[in-house]
Structures are given as structure tokens and as C-alpha cells.
Gaussian input, Z-matrix of N, CA and C with variables (Angstrom, degrees):
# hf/3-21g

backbone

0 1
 N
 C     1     B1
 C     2     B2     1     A1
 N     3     B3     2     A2     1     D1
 C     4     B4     3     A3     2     D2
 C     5     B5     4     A4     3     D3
 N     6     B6     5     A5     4     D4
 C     7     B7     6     A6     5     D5
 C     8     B8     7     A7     6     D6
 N     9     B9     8     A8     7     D7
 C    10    B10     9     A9     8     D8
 C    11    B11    10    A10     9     D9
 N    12    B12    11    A11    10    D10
 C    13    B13    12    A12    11    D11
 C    14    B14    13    A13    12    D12
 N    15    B15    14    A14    13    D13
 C    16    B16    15    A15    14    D14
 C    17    B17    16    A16    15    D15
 N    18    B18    17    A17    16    D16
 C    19    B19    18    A18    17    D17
 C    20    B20    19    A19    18    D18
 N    21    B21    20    A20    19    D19
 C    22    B22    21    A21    20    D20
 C    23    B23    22    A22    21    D21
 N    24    B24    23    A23    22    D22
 C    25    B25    24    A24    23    D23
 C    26    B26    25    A25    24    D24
 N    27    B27    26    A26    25    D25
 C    28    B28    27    A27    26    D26
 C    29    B29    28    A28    27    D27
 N    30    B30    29    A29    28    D28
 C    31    B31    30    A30    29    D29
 C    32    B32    31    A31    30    D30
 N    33    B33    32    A32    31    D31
 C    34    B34    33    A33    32    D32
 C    35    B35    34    A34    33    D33
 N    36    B36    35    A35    34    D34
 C    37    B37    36    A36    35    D35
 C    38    B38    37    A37    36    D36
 N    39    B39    38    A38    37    D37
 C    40    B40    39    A39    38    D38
 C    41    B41    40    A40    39    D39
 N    42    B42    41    A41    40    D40
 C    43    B43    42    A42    41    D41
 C    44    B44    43    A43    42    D42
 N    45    B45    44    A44    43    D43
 C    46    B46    45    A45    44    D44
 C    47    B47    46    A46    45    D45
 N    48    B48    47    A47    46    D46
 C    49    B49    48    A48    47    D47
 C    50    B50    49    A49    48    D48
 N    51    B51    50    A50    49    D49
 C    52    B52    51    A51    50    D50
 C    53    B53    52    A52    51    D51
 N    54    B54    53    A53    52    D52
 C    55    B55    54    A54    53    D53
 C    56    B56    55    A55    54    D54
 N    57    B57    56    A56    55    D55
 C    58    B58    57    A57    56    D56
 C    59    B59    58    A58    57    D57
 N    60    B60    59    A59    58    D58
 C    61    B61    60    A60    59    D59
 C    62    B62    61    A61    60    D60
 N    63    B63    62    A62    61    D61
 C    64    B64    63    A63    62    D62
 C    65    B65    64    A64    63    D63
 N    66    B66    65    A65    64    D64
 C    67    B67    66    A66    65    D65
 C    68    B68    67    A67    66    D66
 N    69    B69    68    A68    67    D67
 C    70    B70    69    A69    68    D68
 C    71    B71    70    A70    69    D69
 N    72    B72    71    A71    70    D70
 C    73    B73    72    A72    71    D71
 C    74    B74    73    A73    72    D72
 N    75    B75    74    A74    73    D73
 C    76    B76    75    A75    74    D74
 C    77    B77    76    A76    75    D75
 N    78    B78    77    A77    76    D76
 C    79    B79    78    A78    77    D77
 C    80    B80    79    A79    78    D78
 N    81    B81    80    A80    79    D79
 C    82    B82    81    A81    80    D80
 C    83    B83    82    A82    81    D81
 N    84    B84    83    A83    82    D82
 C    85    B85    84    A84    83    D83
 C    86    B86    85    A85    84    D84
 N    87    B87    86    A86    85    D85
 C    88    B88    87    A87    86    D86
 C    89    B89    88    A88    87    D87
 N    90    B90    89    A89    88    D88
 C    91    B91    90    A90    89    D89
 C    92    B92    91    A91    90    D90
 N    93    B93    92    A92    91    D91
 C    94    B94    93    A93    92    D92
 C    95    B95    94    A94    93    D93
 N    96    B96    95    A95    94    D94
 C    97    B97    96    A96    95    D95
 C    98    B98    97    A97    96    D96
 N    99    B99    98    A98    97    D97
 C   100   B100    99    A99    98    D98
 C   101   B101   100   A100    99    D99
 N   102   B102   101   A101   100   D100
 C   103   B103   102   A102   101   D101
 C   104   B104   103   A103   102   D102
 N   105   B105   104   A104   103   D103
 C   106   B106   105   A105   104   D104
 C   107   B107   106   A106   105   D105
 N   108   B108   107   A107   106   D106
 C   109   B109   108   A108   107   D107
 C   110   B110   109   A109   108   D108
 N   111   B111   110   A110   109   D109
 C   112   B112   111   A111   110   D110
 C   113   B113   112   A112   111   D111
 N   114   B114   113   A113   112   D112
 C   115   B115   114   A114   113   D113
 C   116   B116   115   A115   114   D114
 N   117   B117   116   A116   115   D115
 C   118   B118   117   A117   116   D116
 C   119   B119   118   A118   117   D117
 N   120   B120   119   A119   118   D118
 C   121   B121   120   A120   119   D119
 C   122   B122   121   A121   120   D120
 N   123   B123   122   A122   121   D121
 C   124   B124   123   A123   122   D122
 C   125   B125   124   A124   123   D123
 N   126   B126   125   A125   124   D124
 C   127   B127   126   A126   125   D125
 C   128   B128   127   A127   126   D126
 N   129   B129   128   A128   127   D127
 C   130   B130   129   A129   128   D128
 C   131   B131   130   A130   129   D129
 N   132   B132   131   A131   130   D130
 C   133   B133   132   A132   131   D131
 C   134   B134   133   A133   132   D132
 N   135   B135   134   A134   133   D133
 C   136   B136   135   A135   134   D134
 C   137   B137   136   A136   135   D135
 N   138   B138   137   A137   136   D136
 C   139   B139   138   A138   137   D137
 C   140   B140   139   A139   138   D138
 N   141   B141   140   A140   139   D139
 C   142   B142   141   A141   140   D140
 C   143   B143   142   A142   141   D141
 N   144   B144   143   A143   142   D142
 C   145   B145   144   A144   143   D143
 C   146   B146   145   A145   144   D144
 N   147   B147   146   A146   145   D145
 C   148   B148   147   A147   146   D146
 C   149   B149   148   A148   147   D147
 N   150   B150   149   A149   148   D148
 C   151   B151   150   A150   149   D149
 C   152   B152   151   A151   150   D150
 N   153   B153   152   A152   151   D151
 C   154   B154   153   A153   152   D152
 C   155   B155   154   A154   153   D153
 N   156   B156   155   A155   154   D154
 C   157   B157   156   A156   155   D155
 C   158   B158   157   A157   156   D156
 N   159   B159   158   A158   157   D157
 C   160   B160   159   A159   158   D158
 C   161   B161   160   A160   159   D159
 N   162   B162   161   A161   160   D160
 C   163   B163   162   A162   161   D161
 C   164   B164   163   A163   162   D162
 N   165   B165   164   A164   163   D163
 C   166   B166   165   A165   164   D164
 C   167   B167   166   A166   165   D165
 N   168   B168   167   A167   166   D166
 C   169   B169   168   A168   167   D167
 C   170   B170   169   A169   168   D168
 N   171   B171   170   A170   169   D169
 C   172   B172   171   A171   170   D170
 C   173   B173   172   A172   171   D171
 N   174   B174   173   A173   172   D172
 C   175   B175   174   A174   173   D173
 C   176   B176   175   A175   174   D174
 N   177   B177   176   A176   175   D175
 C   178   B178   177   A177   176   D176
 C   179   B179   178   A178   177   D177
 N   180   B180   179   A179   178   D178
 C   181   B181   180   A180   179   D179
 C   182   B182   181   A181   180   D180
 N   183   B183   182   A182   181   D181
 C   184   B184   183   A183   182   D182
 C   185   B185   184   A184   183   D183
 N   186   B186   185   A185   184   D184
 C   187   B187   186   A186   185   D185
 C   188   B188   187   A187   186   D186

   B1=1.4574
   B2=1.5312
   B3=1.3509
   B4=1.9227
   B5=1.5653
   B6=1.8906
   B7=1.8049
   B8=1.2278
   B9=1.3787
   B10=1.3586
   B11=2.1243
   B12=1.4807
   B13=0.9495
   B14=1.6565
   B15=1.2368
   B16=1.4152
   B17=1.8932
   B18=1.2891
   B19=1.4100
   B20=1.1551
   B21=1.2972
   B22=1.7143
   B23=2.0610
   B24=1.1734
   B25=1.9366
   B26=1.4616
   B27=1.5175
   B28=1.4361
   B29=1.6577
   B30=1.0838
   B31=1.8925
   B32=1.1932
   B33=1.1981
   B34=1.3885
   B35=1.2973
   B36=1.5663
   B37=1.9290
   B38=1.2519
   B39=1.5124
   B40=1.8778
   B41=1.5068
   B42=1.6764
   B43=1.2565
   B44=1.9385
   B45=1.1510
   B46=1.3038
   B47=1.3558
   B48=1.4223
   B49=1.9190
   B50=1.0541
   B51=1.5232
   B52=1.4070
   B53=1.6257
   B54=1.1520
   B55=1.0837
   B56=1.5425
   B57=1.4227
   B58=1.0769
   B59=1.5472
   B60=1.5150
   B61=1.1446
   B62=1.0200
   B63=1.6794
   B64=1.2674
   B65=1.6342
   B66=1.3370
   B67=1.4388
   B68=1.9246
   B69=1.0110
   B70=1.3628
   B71=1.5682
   B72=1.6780
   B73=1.8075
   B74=1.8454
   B75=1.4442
   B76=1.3319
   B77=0.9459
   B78=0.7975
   B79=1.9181
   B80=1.5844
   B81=1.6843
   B82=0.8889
   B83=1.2670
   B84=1.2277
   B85=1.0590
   B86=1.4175
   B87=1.4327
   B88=1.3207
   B89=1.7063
   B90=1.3836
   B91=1.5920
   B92=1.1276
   B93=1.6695
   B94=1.9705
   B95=1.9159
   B96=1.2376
   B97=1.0322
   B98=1.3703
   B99=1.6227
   B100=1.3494
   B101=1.8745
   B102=1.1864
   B103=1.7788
   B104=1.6537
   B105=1.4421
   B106=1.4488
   B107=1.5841
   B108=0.8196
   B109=1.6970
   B110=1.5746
   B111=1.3901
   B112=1.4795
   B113=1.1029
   B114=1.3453
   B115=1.2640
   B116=1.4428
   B117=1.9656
   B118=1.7791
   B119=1.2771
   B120=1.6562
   B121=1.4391
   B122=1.8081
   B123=1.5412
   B124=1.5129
   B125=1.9191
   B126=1.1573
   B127=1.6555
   B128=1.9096
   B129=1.4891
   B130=1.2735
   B131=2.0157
   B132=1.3287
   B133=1.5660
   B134=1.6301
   B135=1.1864
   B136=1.6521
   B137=1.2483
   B138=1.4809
   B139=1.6017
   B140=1.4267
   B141=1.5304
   B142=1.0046
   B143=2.3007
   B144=1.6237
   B145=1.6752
   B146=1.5186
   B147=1.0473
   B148=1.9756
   B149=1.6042
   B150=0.9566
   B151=1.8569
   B152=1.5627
   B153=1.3997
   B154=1.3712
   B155=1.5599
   B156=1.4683
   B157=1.2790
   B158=1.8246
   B159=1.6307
   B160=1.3004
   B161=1.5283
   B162=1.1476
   B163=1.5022
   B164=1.8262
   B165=1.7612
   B166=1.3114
   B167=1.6696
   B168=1.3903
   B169=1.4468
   B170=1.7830
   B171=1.1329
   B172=1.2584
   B173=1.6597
   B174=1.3134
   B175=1.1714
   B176=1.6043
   B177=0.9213
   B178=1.8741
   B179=1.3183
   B180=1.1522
   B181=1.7031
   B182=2.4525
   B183=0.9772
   B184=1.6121
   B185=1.4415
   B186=1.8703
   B187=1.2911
   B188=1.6128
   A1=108.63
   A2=103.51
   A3=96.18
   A4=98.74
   A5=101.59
   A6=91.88
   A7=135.84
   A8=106.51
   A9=127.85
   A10=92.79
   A11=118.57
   A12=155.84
   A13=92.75
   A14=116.58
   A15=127.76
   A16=91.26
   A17=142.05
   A18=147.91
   A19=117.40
   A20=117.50
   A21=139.07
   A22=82.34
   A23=103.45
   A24=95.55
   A25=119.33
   A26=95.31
   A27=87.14
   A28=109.86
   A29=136.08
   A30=125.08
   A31=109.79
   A32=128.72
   A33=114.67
   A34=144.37
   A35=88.90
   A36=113.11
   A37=103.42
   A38=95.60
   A39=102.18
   A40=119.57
   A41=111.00
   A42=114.18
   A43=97.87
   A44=103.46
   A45=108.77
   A46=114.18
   A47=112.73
   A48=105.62
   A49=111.62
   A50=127.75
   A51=123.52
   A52=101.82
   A53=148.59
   A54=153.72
   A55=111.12
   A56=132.17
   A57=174.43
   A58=126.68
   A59=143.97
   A60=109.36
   A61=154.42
   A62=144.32
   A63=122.32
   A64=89.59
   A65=105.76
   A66=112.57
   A67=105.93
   A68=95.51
   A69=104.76
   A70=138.12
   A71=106.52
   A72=84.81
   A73=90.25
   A74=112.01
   A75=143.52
   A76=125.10
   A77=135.58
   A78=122.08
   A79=99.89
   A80=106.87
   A81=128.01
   A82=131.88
   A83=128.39
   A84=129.41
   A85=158.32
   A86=97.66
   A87=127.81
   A88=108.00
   A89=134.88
   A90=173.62
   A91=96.70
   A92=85.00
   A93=93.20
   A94=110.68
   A95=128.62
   A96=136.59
   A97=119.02
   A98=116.83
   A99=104.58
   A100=122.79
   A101=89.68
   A102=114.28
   A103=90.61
   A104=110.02
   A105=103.64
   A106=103.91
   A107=155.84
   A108=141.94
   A109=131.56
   A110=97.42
   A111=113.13
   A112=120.03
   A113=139.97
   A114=164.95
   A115=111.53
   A116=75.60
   A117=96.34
   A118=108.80
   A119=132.10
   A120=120.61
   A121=76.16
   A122=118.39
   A123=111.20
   A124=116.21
   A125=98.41
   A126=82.69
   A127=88.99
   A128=104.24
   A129=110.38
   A130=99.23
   A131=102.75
   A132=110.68
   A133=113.92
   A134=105.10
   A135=114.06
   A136=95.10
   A137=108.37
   A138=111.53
   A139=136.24
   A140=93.25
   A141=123.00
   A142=116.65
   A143=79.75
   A144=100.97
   A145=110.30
   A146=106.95
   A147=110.74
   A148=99.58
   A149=129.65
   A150=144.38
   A151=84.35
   A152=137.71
   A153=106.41
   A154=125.20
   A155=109.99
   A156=106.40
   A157=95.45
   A158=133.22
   A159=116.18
   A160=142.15
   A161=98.48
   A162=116.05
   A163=114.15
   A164=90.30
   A165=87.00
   A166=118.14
   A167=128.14
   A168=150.42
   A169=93.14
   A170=107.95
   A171=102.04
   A172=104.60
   A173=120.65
   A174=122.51
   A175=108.55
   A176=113.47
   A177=102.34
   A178=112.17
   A179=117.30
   A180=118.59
   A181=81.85
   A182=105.21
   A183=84.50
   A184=108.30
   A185=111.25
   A186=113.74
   A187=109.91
   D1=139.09
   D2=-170.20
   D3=-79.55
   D4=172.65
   D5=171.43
   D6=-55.66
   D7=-34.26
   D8=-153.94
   D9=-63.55
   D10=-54.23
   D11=-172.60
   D12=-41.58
   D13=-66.75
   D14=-147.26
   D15=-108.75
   D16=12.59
   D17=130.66
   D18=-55.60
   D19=-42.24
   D20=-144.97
   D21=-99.55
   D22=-53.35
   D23=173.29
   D24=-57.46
   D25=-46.47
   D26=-176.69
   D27=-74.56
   D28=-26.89
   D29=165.40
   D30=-65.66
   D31=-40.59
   D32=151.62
   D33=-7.30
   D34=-68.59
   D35=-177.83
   D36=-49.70
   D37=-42.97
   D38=-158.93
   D39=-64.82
   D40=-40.28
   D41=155.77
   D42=111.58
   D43=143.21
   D44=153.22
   D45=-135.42
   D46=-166.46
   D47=-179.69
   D48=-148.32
   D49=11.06
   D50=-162.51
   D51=-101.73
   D52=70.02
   D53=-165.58
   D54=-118.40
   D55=147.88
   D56=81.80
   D57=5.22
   D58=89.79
   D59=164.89
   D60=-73.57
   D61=157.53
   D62=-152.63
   D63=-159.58
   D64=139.16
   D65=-176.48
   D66=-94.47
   D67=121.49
   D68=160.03
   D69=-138.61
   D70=133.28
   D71=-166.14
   D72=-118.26
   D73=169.45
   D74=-150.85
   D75=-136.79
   D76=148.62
   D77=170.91
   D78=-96.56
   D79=138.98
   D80=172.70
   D81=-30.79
   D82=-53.89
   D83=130.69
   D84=-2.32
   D85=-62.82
   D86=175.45
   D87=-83.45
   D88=-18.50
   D89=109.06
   D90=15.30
   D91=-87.25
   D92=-156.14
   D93=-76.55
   D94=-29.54
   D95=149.00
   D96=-29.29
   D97=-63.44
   D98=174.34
   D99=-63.64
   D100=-41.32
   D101=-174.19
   D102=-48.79
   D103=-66.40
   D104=-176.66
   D105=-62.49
   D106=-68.64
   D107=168.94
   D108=-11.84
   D109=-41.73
   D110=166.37
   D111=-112.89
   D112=58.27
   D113=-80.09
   D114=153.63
   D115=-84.12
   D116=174.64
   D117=-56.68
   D118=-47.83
   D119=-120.08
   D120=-119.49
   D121=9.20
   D122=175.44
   D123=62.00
   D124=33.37
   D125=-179.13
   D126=-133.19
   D127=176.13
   D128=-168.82
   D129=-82.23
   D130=162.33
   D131=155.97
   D132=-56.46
   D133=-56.86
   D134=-160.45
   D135=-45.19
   D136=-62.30
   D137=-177.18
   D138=-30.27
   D139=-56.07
   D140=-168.47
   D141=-65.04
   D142=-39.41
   D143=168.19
   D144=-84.47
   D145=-14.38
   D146=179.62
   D147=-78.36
   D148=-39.86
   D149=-160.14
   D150=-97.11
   D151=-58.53
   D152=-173.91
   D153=-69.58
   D154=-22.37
   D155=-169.15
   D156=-83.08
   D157=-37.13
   D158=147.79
   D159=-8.28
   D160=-67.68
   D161=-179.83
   D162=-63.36
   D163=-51.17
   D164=-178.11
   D165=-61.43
   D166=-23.41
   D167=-167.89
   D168=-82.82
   D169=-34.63
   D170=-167.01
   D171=-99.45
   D172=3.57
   D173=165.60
   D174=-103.49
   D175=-49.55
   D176=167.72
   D177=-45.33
   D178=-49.57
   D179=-146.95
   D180=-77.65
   D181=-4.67
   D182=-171.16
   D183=-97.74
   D184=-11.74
   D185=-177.96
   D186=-59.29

């Protein structure tokens, strides 16, 4: 797992609370894969999709 990857778990763990809801749908697939991922590693989805869509925002916006 690269660093960047396993930073993003560990802020995770820690938790924040200031959230928003936001509907998002997935393919099934793509679902249970994550669900089982964060499962293992004990942290929520939301989270977990809140920090990727971050990063990714924060990598466009630097091009």
C-alpha cells in the first residue's frame, strides 16, 4: 500500500464529525468491495469517500 494511501487510514481512525449529507450511488460492485475494505480496516465508507474525493480535488485544483 503506498504512503500516501495508509496516512489517509490512519486520519481516518481518528475521526472527524463535521459532515454534511450527500447522496451518492455506486455500482454494486464497486459497494461491497469497498464496504468489505472498510470493514477490515474498521473505519466508515463516508469517510473513507470524503478523503478520496479531497485528494482528488486537491490534485486537480494544483494542475
Amino acid at each position: 500500500m503506498k504512503k500516501a494511501a495508509k496516512s489517509i487510514l490512519k486520519d481516518l481512525k481518528q475521526g472527524k464529525d463535521k459532515k454534511d449529507r450527500v447522496m451518492l450511488y455506486l455500482d454494486r460492485d464497486v459497494r461491497m468491495q469497498l464496504k468489505q475494505f472498510c470493514s477490515g480496516e474498521e473505519i466508515r465508507m463516508s469517510d473513507l469517500v470524503q478523503r478520496l474525493i479531497e485528494k482528488f480535488l486537491t490534485e486537480i485544483n494544483e494542475r
